[in-house]
C-alpha positions as CSV (number, residue, x, y, z in Angstrom):
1,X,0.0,0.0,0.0
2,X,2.9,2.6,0.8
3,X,4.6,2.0,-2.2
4,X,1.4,2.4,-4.3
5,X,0.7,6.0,-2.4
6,X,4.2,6.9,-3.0
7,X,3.5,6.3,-6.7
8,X,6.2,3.2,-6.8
9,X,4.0,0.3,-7.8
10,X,1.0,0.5,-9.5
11,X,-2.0,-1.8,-9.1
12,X,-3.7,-2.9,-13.1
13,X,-6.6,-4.5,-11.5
14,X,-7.0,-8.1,-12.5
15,X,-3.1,-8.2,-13.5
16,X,-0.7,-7.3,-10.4
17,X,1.0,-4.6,-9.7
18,X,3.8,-3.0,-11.5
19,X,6.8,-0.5,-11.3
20,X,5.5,2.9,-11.6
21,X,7.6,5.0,-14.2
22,X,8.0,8.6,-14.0
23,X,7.4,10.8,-16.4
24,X,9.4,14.5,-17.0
25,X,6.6,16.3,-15.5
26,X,6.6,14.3,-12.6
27,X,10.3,14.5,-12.3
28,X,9.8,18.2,-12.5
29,X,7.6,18.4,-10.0
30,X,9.8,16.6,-7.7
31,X,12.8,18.7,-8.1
32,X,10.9,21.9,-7.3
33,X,9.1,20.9,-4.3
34,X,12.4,19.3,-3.4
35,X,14.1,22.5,-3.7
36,X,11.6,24.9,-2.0
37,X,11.8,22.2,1.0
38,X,14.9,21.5,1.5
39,X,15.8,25.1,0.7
40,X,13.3,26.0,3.6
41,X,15.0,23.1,5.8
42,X,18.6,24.4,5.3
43,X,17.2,28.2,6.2
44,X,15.4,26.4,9.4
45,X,18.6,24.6,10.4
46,X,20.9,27.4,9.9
47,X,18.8,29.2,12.8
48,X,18.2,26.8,15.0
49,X,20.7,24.0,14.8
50,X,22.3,22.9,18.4
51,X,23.2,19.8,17.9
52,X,27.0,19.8,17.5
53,X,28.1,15.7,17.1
54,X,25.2,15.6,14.4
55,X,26.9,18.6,12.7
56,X,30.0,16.9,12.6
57,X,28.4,14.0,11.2
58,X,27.2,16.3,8.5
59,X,30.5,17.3,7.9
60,X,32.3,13.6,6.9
61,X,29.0,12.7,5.0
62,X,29.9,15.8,3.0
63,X,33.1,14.6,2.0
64,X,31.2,11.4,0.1
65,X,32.3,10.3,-2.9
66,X,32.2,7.5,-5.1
67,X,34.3,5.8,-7.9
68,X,33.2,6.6,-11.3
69,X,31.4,3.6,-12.8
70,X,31.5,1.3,-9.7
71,X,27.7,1.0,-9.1
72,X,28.5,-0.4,-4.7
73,X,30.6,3.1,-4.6
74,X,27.9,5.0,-5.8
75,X,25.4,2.6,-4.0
76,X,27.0,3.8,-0.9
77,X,26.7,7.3,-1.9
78,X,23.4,7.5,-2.5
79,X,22.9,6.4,1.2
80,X,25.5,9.0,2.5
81,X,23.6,11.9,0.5
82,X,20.5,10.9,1.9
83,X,22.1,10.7,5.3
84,X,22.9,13.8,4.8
85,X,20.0,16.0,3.8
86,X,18.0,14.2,6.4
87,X,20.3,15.2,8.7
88,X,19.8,18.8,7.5
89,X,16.2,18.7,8.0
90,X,17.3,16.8,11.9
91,X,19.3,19.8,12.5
92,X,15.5,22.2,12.1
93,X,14.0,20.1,15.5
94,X,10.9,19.8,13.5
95,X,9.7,16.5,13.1
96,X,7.2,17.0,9.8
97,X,10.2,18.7,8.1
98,X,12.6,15.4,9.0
99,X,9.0,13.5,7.7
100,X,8.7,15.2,4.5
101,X,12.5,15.2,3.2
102,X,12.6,11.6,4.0
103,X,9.7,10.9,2.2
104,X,11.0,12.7,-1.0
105,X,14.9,11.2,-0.3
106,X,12.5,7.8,-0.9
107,X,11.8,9.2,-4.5
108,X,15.2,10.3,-5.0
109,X,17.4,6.9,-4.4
110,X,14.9,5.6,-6.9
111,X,15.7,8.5,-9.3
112,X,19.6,7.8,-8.8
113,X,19.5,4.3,-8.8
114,X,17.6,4.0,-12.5
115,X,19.9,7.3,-13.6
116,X,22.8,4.0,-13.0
117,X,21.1,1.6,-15.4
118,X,21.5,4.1,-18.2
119,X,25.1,4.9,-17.3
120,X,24.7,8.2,-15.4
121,X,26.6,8.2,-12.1
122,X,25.7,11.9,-11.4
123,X,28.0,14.8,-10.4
124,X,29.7,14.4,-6.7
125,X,28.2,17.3,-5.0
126,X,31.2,17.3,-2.3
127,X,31.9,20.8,-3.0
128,X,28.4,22.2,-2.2
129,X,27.7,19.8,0.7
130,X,30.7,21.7,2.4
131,X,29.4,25.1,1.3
132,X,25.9,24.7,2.5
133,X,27.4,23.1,6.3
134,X,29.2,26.0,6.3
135,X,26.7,28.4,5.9
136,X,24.1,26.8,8.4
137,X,27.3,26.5,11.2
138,X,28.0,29.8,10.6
139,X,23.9,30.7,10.9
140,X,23.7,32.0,7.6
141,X,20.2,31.2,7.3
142,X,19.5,33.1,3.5
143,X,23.0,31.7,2.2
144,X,22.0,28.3,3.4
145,X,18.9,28.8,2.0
146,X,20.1,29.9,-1.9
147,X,23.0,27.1,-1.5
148,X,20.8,24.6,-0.7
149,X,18.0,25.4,-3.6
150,X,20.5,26.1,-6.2
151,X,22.4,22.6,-5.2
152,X,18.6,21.0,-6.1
153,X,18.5,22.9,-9.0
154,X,21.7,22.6,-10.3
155,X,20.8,18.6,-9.7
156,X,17.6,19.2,-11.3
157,X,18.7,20.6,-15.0
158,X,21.4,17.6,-15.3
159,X,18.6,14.7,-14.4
160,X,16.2,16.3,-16.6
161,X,18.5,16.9,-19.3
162,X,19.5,13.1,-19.1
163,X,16.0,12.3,-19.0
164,X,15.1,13.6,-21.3
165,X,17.6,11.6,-23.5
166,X,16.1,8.4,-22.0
167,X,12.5,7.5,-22.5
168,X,11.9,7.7,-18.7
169,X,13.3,6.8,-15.2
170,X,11.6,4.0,-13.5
């Protein structure tokens, strides 16, 4: 039932139930809401993060990265990323915040993992993972903000532009 509401399977009736695929729009969709959240989550946590061994957590899951074309190295990745904007939205104290990212990270391992089977590995976002921990530690909360949106945005135009290519991500 959870995978059907989060649009994963879908039930044909008298057939079963199958693999749900996405479709550009959706995909679209995704990105921006993901981008106004977790924008909104990295403003939150800039102002009201306390929790200092979780921030230090942040920091070594920011220096993830993965071996080009080893699909467990970017496996492991993927986990770390998510790891990490969860840990973002932990940082804000509010619980439907943490609720809500990791119910959209859900959607975005999927998105990953198929961008694999067509020989995308993604970019390694090392680089703005450090920018945007430094700009909630430092209690930047509109830097964090902007960093954090254009690092979904940025994600958002290279997954759509390989999607694009592809007929779609399942």
């Amino acid at each position: 039932m959870r995978l059907q509401q989060e649009n994963l399977l879908r039930l044909v009736p008298n057939k079963g139930y199958f693999v749900s695929h996405l479709t550009i729009h959706e995909l679209n969709e995704m990105y921006e809401y993901r981008a106004e959240l977790e924008g909104f989550s990295a403003e939150m946590a800039a102002r009201r993060w306390t929790n200092q061994s979780l921030m230090e957590r942040l920091s070594a899951l920011a220096q993830s990265q993965y071996q080009t074309d080893e699909r467990a190295s970017y496996e492991r990745f993927i986990e770390a990323d998510t790891e990490f904007h969860i840990g973002i939205a932990q940082l804000t104290r509010n619980r439907l915040v943490v609720r809500a990212v990791a119910d959209v990270r859900c959607q975005m391992e999927r998105i990953m993992l198929a961008a694999i089977d067509i020989g995308y590995y993604g970019e390694v976002p090392a680089r703005e993972h450090k920018q945007i921990l430094q700009a909630i530690r430092r209690r930047d909360a509109p830097a964090a903000r902007k960093l954090m949106y254009d690092h979904i945005v940025g994600s958002k135009d290279k997954v759509l532009g390989l999607a694009s290519g592809s007929s779609s991500l399942s």
